[in-house]
ChimeraX commands (.cxc) that place a marker at each C-alpha (Angstrom):
marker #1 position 156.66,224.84,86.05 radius 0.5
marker #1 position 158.46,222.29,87.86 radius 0.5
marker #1 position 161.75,222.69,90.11 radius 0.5
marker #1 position 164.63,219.89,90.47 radius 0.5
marker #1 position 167.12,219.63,92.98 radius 0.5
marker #1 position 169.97,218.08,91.56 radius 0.5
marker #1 position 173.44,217.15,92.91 radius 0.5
marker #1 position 176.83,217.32,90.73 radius 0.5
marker #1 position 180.39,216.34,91.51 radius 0.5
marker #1 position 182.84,218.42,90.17 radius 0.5
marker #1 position 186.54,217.59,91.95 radius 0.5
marker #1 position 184.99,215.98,94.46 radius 0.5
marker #1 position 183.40,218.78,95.25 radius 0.5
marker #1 position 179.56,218.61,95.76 radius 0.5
marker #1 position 177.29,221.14,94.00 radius 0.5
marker #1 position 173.48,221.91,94.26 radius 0.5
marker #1 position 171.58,223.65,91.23 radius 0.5
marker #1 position 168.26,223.85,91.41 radius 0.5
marker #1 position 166.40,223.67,87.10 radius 0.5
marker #1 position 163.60,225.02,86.19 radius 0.5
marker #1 position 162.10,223.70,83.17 radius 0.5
marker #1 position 158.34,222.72,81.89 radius 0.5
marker #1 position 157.07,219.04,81.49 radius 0.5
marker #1 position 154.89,218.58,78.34 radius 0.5
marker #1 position 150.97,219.08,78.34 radius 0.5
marker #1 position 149.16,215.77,78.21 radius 0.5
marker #1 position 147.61,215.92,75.02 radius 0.5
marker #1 position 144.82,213.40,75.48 radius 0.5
marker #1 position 143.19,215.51,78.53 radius 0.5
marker #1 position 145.16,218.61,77.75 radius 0.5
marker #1 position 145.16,219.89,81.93 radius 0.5
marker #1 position 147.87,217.64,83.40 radius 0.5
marker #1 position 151.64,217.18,82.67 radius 0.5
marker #1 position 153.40,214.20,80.69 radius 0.5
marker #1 position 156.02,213.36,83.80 radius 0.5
marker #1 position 158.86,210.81,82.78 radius 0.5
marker #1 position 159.11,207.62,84.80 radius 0.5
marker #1 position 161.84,205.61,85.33 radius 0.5
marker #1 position 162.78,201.83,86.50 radius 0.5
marker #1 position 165.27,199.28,87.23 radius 0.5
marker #1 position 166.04,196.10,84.84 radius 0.5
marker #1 position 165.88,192.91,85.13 radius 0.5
marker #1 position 170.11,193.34,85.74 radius 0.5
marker #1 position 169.44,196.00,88.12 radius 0.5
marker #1 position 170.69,199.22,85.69 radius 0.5
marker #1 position 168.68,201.95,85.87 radius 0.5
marker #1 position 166.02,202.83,82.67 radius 0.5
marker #1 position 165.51,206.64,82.44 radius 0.5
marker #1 position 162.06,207.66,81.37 radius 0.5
marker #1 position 160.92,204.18,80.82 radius 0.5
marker #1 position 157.38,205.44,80.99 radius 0.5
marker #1 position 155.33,208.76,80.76 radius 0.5
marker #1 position 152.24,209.21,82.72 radius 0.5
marker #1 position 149.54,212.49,83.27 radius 0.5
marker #1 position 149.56,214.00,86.38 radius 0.5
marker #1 position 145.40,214.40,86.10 radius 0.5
marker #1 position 144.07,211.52,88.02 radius 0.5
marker #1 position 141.35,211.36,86.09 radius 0.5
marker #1 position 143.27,211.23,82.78 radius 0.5
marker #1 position 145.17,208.59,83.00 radius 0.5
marker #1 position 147.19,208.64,80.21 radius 0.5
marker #1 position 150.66,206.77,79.84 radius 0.5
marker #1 position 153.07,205.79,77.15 radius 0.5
marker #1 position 155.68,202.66,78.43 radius 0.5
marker #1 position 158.49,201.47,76.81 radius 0.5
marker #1 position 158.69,197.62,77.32 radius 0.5
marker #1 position 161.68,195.80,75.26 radius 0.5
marker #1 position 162.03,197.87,72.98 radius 0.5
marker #1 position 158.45,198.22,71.74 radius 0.5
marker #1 position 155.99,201.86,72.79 radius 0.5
marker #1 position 152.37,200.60,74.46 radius 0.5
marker #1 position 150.35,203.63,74.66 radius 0.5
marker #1 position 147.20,204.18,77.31 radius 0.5
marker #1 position 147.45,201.03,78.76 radius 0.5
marker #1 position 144.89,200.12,81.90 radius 0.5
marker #1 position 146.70,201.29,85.32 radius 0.5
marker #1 position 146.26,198.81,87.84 radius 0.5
marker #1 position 146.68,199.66,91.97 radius 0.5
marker #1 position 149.43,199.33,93.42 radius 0.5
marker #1 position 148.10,198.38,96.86 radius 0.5
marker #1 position 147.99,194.86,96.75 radius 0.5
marker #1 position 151.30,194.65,94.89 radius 0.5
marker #1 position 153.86,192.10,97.51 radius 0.5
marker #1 position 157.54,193.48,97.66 radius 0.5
marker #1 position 160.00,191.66,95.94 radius 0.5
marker #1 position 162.55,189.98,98.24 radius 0.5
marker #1 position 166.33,191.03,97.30 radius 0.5
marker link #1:1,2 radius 0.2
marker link #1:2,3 radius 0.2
marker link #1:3,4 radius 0.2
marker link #1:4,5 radius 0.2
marker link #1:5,6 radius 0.2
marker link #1:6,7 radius 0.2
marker link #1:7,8 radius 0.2
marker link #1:8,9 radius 0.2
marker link #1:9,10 radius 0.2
marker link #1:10,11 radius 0.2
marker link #1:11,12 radius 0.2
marker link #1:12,13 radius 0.2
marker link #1:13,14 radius 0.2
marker link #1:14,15 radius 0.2
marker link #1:15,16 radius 0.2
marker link #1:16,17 radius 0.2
marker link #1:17,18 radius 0.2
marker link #1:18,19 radius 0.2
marker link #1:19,20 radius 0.2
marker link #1:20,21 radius 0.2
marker link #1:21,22 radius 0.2
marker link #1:22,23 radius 0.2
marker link #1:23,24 radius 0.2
marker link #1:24,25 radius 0.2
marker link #1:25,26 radius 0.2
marker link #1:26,27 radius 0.2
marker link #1:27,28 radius 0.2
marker link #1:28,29 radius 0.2
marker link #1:29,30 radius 0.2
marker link #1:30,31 radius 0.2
marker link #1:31,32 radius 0.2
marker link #1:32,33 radius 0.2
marker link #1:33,34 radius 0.2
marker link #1:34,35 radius 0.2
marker link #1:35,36 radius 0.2
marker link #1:36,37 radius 0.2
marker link #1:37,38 radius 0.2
marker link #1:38,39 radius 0.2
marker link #1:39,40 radius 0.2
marker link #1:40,41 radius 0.2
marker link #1:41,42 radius 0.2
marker link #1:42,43 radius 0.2
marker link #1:43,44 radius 0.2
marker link #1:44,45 radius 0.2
marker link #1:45,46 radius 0.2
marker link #1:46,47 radius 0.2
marker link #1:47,48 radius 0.2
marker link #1:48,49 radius 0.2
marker link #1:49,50 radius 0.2
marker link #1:50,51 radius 0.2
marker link #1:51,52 radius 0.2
marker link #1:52,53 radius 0.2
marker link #1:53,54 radius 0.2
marker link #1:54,55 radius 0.2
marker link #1:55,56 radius 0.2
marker link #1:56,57 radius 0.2
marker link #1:57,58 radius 0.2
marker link #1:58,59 radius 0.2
marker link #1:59,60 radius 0.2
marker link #1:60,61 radius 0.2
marker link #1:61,62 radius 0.2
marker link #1:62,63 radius 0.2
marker link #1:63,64 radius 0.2
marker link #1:64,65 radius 0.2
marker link #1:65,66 radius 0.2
marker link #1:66,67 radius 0.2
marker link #1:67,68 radius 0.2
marker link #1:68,69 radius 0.2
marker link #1:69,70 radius 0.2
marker link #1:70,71 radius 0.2
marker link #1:71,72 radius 0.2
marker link #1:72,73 radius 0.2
marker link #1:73,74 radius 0.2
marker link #1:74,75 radius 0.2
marker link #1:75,76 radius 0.2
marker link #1:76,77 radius 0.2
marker link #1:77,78 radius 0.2
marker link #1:78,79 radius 0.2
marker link #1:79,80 radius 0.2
marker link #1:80,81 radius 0.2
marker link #1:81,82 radius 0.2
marker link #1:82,83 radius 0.2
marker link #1:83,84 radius 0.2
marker link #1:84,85 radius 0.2
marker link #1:85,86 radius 0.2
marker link #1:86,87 radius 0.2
view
């Protein structure tokens, strides 16, 4: 079970609600969660659940959206010597 905290605007008015809702089973490992990813364009918008990945480290499942086209379990690379992108 997962909680949000999300903020809506209603009037100018600012209201907190907190969701409680389930995020799928990872069928592949079938112990973590499917959470949603998401990511920023090439224009800057914002892409909602551009990606899926299993919370279970050892799982490592993931489904991606890239251009239009699904890729499904593909190899996760570290982070850690990823360089920032200057803005």
């Amino acid at each position: 079970m997962a909680h949000v905290y999300c903020q809506r605007f209603y009037s100018g008015w600012e209201v907190d609600l907190l969701e409680t809702f389930s995020f799928p089973k990872c069928q592949k490992c079938k112990t973590g969660d499917l959470v949603p990813l998401s990511d920023f364009g090439s224009q800057g918008a914002s892409i909602c659940y551009k990606a899926w990945v299993c919370t279970n480290p050892s799982c490592g499942y993931n489904l991606k959206i890239r251009n239009g086209d699904v890729y499904i379990d593909e190899p996760i690379m570290s982070g850690a010597l990823h360089s920032a992108r200057s803005r």
